[in-house]
DRENDO-1510 file (C-alpha; in Angstrom, 1 decimal, always signed):
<recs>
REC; n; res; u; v; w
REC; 1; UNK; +135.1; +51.5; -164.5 .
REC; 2; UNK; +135.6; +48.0; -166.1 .
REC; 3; UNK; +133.1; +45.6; -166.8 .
REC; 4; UNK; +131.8; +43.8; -163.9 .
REC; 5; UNK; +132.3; +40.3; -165.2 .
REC; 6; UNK; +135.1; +37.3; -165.1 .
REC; 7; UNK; +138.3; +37.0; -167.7 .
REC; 8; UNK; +137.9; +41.1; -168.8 .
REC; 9; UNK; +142.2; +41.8; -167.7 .
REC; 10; UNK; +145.1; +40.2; -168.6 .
REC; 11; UNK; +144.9; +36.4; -168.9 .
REC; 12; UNK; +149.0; +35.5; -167.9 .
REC; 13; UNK; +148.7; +38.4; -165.3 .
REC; 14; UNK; +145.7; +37.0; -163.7 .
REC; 15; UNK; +146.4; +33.2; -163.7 .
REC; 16; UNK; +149.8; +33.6; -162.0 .
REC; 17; UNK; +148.1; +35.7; -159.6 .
REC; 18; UNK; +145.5; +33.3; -159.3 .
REC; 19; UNK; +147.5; +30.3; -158.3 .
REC; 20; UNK; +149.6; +32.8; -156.0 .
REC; 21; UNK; +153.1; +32.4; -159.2 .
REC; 22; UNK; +154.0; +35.3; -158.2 .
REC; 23; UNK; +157.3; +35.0; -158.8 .
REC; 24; UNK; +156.8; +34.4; -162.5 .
REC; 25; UNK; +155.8; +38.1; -162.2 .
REC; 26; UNK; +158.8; +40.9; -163.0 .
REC; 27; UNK; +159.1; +42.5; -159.6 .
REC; 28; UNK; +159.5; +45.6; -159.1 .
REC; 29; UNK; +162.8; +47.1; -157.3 .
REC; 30; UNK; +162.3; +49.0; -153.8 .
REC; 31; UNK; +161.6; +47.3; -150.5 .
REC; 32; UNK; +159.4; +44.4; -149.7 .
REC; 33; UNK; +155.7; +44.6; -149.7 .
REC; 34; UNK; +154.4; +45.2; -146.8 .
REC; 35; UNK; +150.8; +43.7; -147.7 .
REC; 36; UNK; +150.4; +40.7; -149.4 .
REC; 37; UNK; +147.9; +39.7; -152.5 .
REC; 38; UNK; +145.4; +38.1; -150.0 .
REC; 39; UNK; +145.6; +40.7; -147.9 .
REC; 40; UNK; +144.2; +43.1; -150.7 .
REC; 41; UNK; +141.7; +40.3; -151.9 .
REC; 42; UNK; +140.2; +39.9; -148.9 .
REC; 43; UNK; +140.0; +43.8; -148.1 .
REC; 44; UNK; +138.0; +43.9; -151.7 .
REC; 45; UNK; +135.9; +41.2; -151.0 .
REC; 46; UNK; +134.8; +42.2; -147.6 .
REC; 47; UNK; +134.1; +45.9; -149.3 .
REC; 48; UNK; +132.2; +44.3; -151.8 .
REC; 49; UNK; +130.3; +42.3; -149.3 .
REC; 50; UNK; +129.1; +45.1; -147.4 .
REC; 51; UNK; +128.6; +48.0; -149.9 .
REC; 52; UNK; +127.9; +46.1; -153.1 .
REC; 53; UNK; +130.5; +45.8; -156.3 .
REC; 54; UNK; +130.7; +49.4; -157.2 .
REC; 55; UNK; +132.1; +50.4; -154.3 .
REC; 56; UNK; +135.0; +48.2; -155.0 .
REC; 57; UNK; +137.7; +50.9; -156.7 .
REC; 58; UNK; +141.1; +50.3; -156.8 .
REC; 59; UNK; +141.4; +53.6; -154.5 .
REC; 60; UNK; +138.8; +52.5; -152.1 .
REC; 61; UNK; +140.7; +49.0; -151.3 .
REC; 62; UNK; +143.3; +50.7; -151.2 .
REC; 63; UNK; +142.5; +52.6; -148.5 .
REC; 64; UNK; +141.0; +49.9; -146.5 .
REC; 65; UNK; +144.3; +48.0; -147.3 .
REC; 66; UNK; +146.1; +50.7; -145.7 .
REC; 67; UNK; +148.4; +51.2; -148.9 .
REC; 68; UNK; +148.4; +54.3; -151.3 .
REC; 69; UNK; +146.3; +53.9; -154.4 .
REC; 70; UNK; +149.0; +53.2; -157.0 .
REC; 71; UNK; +150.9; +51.3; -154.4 .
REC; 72; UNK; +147.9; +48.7; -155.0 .
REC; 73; UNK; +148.8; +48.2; -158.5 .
REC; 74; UNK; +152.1; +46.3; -157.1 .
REC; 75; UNK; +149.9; +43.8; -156.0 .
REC; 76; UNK; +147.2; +43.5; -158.8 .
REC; 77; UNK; +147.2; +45.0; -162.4 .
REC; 78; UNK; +143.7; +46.3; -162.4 .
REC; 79; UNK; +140.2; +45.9; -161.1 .
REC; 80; UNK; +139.4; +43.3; -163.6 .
REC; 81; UNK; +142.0; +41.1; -162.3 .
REC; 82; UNK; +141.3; +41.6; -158.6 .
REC; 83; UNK; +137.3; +40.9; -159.5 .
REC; 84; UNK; +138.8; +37.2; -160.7 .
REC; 85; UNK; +140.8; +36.7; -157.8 .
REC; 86; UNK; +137.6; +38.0; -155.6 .
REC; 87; UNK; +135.3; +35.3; -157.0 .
REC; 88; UNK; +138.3; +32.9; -156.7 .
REC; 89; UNK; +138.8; +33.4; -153.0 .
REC; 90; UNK; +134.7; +33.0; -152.6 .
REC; 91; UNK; +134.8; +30.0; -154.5 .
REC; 92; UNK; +137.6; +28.5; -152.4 .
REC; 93; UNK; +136.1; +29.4; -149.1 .
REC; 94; UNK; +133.0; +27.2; -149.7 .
REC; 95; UNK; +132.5; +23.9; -147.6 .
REC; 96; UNK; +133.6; +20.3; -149.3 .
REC; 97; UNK; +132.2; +17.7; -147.3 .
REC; 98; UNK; +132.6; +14.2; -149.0 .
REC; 99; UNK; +129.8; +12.8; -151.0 .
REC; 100; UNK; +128.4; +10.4; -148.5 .
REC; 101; UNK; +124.8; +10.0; -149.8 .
REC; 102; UNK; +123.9; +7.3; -152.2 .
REC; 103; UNK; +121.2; +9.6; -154.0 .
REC; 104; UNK; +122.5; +11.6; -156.7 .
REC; 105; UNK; +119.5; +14.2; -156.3 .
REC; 106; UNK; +120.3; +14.9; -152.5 .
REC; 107; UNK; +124.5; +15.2; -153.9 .
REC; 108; UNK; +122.9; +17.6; -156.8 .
REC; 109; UNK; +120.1; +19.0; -154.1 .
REC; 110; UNK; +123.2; +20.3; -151.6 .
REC; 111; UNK; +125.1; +21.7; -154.8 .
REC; 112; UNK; +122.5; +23.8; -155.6 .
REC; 113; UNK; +122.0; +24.9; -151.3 .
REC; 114; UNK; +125.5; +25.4; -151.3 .
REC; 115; UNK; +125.8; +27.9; -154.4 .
REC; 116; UNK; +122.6; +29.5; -153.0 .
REC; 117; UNK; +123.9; +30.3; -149.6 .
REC; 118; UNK; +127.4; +31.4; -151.8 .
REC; 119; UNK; +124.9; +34.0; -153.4 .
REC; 120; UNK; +123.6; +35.4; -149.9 .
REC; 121; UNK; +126.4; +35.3; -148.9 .
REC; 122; UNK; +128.2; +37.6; -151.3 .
REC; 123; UNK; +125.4; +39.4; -153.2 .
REC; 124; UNK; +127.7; +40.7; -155.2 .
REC; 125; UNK; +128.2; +38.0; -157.2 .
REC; 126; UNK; +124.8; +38.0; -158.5 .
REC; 127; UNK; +126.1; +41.0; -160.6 .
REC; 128; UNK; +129.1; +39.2; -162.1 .
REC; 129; UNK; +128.9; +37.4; -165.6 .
REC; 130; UNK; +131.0; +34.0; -164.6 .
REC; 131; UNK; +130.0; +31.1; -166.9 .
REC; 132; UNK; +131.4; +32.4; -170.1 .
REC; 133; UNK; +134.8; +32.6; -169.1 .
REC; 134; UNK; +134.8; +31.4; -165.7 .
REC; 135; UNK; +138.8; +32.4; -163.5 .
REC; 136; UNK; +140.8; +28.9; -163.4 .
REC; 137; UNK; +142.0; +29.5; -160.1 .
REC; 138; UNK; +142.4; +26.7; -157.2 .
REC; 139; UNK; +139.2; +28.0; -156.0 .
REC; 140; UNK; +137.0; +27.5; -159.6 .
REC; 141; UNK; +138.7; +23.9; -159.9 .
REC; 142; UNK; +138.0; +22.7; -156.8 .
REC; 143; UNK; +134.3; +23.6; -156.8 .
REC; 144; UNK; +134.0; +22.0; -160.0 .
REC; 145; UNK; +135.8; +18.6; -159.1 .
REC; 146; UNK; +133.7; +18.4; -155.9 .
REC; 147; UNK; +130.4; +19.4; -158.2 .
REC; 148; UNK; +130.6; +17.0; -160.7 .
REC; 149; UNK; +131.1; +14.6; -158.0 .
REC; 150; UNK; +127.4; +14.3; -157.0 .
REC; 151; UNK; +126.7; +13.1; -160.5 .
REC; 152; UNK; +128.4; +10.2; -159.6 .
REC; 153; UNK; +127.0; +6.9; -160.6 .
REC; 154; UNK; +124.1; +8.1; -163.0 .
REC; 155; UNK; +126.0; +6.5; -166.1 .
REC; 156; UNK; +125.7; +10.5; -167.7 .
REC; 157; UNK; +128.4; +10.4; -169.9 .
REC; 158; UNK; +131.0; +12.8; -169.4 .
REC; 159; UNK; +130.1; +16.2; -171.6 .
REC; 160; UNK; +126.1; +15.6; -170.0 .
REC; 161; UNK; +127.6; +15.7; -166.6 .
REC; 162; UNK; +128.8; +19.0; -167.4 .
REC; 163; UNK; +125.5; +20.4; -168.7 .
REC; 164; UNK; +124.0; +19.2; -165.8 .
REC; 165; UNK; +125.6; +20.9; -163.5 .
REC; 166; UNK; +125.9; +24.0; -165.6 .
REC; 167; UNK; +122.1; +23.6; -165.7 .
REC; 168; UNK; +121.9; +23.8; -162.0 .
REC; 169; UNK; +124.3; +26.1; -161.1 .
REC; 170; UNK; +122.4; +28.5; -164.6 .
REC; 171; UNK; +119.0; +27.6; -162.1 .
REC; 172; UNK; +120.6; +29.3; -158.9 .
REC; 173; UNK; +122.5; +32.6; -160.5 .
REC; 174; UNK; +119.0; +32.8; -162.2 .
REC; 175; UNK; +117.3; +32.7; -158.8 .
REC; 176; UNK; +119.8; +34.6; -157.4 .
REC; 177; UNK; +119.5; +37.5; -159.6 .
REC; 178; UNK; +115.6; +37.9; -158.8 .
REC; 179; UNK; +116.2; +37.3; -155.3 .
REC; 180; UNK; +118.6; +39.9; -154.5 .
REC; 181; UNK; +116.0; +42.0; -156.7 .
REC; 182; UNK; +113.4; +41.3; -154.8 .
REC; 183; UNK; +115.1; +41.9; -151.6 .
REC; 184; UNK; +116.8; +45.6; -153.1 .
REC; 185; UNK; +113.0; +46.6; -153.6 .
REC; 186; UNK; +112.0; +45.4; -150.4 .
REC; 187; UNK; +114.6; +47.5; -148.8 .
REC; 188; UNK; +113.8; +51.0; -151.4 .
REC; 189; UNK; +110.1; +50.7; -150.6 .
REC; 190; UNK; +108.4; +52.8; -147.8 .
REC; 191; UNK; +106.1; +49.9; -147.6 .
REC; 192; UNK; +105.8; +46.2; -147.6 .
REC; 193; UNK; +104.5; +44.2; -150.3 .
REC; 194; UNK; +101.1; +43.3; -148.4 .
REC; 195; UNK; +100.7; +47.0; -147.7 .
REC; 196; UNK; +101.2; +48.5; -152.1 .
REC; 197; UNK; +98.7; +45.7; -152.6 .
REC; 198; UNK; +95.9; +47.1; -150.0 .
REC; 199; UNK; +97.0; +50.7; -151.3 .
REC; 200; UNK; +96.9; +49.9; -155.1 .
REC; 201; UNK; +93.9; +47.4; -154.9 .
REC; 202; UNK; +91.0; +49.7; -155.6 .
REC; 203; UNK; +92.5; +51.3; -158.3 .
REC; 204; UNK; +93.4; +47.7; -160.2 .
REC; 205; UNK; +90.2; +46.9; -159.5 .
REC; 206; UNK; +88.9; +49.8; -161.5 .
REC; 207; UNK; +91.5; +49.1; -164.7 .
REC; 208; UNK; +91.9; +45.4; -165.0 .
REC; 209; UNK; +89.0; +44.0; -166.9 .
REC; 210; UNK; +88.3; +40.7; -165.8 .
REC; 211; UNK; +86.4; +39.6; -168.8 .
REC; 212; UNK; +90.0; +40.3; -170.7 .
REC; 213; UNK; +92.3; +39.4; -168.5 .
REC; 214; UNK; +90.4; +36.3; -166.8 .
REC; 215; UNK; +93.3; +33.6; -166.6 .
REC; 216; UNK; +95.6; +36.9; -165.1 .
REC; 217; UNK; +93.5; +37.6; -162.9 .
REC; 218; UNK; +92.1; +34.4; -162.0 .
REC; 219; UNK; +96.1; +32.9; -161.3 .
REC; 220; UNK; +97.5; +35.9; -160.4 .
REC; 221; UNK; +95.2; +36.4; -157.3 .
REC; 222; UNK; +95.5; +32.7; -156.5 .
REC; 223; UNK; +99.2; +32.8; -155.9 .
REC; 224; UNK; +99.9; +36.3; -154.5 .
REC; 225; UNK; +96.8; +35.2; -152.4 .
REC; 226; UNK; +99.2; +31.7; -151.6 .
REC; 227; UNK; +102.3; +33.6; -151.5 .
REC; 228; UNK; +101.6; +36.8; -149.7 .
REC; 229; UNK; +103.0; +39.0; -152.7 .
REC; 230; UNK; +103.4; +39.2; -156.5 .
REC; 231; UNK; +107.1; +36.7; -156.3 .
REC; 232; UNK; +107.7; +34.4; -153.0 .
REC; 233; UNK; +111.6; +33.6; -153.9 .
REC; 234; UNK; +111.7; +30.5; -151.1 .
REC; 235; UNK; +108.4; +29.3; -153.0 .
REC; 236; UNK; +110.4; +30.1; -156.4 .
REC; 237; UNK; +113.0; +28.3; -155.2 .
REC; 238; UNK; +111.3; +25.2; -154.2 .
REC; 239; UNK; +109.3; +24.9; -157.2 .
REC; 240; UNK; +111.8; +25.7; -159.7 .
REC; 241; UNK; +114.7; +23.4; -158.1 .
REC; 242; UNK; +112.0; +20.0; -157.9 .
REC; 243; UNK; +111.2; +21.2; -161.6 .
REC; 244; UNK; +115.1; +21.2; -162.1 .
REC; 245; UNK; +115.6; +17.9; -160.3 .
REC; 246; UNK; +113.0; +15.8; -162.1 .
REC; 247; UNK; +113.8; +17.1; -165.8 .
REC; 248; UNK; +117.6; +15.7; -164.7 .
REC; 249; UNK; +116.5; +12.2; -163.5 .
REC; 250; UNK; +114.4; +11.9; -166.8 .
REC; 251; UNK; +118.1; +11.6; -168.3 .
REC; 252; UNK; +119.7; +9.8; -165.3 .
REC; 253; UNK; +116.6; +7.1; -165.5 .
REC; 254; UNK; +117.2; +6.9; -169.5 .
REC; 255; UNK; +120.8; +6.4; -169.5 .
REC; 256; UNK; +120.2; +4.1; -166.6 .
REC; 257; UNK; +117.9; +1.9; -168.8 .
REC; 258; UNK; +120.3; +1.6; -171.5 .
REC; 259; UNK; +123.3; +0.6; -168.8 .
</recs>
């Protein structure tokens, strides 16, 4: 199976299919199509939304397509092109209201909500390496013109507004990630996180030397004590978005200063 991650197939192949120049493609003699490319992109997409990314074969959309396997190949080359037009389409789907706020941390703030709900959305995006070679499709441009839009007004300069907003968008795959983690073991496990702690706690008890492990233990109790378990992603979130927020108007304020 090819890699799960953006830009693996052919670059020409999937940039015409990405902004739908198809006919720059050689087509193929026989009678018309009787699906189209978004027909077969949003057949993968809704596969990969409900049974995760490896269920997403060329002969499994296929079949939901209602086409025969290598008939699918007359509408994509491969699975690593139909994963770019996948993340494309999800990326195109998401909400653009205008920037209406004068606060650049509420613009930056609903950036990062939007890309979160994008992740719960489609887990399956969690598993896909995009910010190396990210698809240039209508959909990856037009979430990055409305993006860099909330750093509007903050005097960054241009290549700082870009590792701002790589910085946040970095923040939320990151969360993501452990999220969808988190919820994956929640969903394995016979129990609930409050009931492994009462099972486990007399035997930790027993192992875990306080007099060694004092600031561990001390902290650790504290916050699953706080948070109900060993990771609370909303209180991860929270946390780590303010701490994301502030370290970006330390640079806003300084560039503001200077003018």
């Amino acid at each position: 199976m090819a890699a799960d991650r953006t830009g693996a197939g052919d670059p020409d192949r999937t940039l015409a299919l990405l902004w739908r120049g198809s006919e720059d493609l050689p087509r193929r003699r026989g009678p018309r199509p009787s699906r189209t490319v978004d027909d077969v992109v949003t057949a993968a997409v809704a596969l990969a939304d409900e049974q995760g990314l490896a269920a997403v074969t060329m002969r499994a959309v296929a079949e939901r397509v209602g086409v025969a396997p290598m008939s699918l190949y007359s509408y994509v080359p491969g699975r690593s092109e139909l994963l770019d037009l996948m993340v494309d389409a999800a990326y195109l789907a998401m909400d653009r209201p205008p920037w209406r706020s004068r606060s650049w941390r509420r613009r930056v703030t609903a950036v990062a909500e939007a890309n979160r709900a994008l992740f719960e959305g489609h887990p399956w995006l969690a598993e896909v390496g995009t910010l190396s070679r990210p698809p240039l499709g209508p959909g990856q441009l037009a979430k990055y013109e409305h993006e860099l839009g909330a750093f509007d007004g903050t005097a960054l300069r241009d290549v700082e507004t870009d590792a701002a907003l790589a910085f946040v968008l970095g923040f939320v795959e990151h969360h993501a990630r452990t999220a969808e983690a988190s919820r994956r073991a929640r969903q394995d496990s016979a129990i609930d996180d409050a009931q492994w702690w009462e099972a486990n706690a007399p035997l930790l008890a027993r192992v875990v030397d306080e007099a060694e492990y004092p600031r561990a233990v001390r902290i650790g109790s504290a916050a699953g004590a706080a948070q109900g378990s060993a990771h609370d992603p909303g209180h991860a979130w929270t946390f780590g978005l303010t701490r994301v927020l502030d370290g970006l108007a330390a640079l806003v304020d300084r560039r503001a200063r200077r003018g």
